[in-house]
C-alpha positions in Angstrom: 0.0 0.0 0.0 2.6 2.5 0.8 4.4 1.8 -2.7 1.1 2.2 -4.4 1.1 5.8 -2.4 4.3 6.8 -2.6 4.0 6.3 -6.6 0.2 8.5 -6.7 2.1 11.0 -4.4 5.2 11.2 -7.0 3.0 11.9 -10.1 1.4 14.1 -8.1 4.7 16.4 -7.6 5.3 15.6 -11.6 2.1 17.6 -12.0 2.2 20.4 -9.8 5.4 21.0 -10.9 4.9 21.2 -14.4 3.1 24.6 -14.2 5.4 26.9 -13.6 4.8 30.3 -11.6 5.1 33.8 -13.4 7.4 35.0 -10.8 10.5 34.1 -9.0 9.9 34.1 -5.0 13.0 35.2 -3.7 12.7 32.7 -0.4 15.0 30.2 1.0 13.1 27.5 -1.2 15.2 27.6 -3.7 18.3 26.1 -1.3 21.6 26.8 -2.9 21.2 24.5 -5.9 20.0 21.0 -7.2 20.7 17.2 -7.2 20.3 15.7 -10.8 19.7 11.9 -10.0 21.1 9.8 -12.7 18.4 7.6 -14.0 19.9 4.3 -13.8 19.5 1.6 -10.9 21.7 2.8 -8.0 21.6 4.0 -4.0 22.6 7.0 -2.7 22.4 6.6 0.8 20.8 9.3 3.1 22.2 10.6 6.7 20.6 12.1 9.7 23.1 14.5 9.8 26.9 15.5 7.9 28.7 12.5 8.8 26.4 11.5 11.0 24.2 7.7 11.0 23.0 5.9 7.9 19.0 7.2 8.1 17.7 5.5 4.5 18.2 5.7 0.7 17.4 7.0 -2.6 17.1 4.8 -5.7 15.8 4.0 -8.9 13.2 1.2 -9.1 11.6 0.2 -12.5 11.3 -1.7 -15.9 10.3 -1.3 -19.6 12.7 2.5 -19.9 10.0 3.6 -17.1 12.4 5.1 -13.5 10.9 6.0 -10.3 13.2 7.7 -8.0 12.2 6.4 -4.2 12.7 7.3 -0.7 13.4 4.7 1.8 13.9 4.3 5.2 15.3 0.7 6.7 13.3 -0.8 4.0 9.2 0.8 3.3 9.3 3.6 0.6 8.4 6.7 2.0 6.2 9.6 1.0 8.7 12.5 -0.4 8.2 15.5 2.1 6.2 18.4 0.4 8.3 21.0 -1.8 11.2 18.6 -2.4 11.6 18.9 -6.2 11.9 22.0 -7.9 10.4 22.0 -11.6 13.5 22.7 -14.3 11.5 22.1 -17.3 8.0 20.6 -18.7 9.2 17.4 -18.5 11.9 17.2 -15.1 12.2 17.8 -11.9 15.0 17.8 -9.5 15.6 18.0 -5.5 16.9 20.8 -4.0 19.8 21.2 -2.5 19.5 23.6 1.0 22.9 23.5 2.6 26.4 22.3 2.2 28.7 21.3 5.2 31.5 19.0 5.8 31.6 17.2 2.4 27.7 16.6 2.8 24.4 18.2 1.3 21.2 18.4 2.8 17.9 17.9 0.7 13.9 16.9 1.4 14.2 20.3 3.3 15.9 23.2 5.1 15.1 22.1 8.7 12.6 19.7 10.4 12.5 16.0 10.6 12.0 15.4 7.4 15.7 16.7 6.4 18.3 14.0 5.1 22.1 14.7 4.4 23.8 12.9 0.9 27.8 12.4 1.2 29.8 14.2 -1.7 32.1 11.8 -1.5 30.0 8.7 -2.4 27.6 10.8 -4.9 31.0 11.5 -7.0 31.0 7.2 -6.9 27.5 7.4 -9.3 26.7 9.4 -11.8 23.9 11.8 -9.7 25.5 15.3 -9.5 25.2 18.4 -7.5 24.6 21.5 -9.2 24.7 24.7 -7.5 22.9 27.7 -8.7 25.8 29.6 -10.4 26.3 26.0 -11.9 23.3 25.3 -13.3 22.2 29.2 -14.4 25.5 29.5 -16.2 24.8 25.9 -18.2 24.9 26.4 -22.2 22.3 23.7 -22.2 19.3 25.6 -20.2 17.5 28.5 -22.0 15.3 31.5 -19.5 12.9 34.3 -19.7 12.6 37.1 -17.5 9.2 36.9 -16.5 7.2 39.8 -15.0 9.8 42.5 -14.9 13.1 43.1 -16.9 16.6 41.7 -16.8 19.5 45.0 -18.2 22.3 42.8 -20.1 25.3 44.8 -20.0 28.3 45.0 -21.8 30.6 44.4 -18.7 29.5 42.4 -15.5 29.2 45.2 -13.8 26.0 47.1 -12.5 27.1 50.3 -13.9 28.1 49.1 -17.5 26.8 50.4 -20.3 23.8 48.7 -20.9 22.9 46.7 -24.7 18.8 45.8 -23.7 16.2 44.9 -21.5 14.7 41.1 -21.1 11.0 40.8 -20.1 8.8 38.4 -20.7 9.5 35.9 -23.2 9.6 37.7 -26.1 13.3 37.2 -25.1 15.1 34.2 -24.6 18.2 34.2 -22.5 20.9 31.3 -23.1 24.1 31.4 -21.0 27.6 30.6 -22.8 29.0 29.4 -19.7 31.0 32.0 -19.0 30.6 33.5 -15.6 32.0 36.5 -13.3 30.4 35.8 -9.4 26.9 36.4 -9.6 27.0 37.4 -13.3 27.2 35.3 -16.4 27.6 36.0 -20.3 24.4 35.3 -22.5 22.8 35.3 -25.7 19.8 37.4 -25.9 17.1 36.5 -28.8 14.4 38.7 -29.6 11.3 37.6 -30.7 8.5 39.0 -32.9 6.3 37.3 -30.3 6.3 35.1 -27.1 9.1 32.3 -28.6 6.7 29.6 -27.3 4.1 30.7 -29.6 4.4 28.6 -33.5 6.0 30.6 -36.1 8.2 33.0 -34.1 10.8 35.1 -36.0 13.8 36.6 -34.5 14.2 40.6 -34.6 17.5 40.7 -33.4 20.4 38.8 -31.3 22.2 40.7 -28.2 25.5 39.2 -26.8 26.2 40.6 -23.3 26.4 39.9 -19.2 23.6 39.2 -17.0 23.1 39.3 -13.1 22.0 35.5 -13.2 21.8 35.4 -9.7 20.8 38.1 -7.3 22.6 39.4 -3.7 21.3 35.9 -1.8 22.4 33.5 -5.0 19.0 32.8 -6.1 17.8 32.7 -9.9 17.6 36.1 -10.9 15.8 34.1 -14.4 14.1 30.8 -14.9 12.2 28.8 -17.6 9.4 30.0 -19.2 5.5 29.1 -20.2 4.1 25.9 -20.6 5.6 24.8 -24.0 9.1 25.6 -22.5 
């Protein structure tokens, strides 16, 4: 009964998480980054606190190309605690990561019970990976918007550079080279005749400039976009 729960409960965050919000809360959410699990049968073990006892496991149980990621605890799956994942595209989620210390990182959530600690040392053994925000917003692989308000890209990373546009909304589309300067990173800037997820959209004109990417408390200062994205 508690797998059959556990499984409702996990398509369940799928869902929820595939809509995404028009705005970016600026709140401790967000935790300081994400853990990609590798979708491939292994078990990362979970701790009660950095190098503390052995408190469960996560892993990946099925068959037929189909992976469920589960949470165990000496043996029973368990229900993942609420606000675990945090929705990276239509399609994936991923955990968050709260806190780093002592060669561990702490996920599930930022305090309570319900937190569990994963050892950098034996997550560098499989092929799951921690990604921290400045990692992940600077990837050449991940395309943003600037939702509800506007994003300057600058010619230098620097707040009082001479500024090339303003992003907002998604009209623009905002890929990072990889390239990054502490909070800032370089980008491509495409602007769009029309919201880019809408069919048929034709570019006006390209920028090529540097972007806060993450604000004063590392946060996402951008994220994905509408529902096609």
């Amino acid at each position: 009964m508690k797998n059959i729960q556990n499984t409702i409960f996990f398509s369940f965050l799928i869902i929820l998480f595939s809509f995404p919000s028009k705005a970016i809360s600026q709140d401790s959410s967000w935790g300081i980054g994400l853990l990609n699990i590798d979708y491939e049968r292994h078990e990362i073990k979970l701790y009660d606190a950095p190098k503390g006892a052995i408190k469960g496991s996560l892993g990946m149980e099925g068959s037929n190309g189909y992976h469920e990621l589960t949470y165990r605890e000496e043996g029973p799956s368990l229900i993942f605690p609420e606000n675990a994942f945090r929705r990276i595209n239509l399609d994936e989620s991923r955990l968050t990561v709260f806190k780093e210390q002592d060669g561990f990182i702490q996920i599930f959530s930022a305090d309570g019970e319900s937190q569990a600690w994963v050892s950098l040392i034996e997550l560098a053994k499989t092929k799951s990976q921690y990604e921290p925000w400045i990692d992940f917003m600077s990837d050449p692989n991940n395309l943003f918007f600037a939702q509800n308000y506007g994003m300057n890209i600058r010619v230098e990373p620097a707040p009082h550079s001479k500024r090339i546009t303003t992003a907002k909304g998604e009209k623009f589309s905002i890929k990072p080279t990889g390239i990054i300067n502490g909070l800032w990173a370089e980008v491509i800037v495409v602007e769009y005749d029309q919201d880019y997820c809408h069919g048929g959209s034709k570019i006006i004109r390209e920028y090529r400039g540097h972007m806060k990417i993450l604000d004063d408390k590392g946060y996402p200062n951008v994220w994905f976009g509408g529902p096609c994205c």
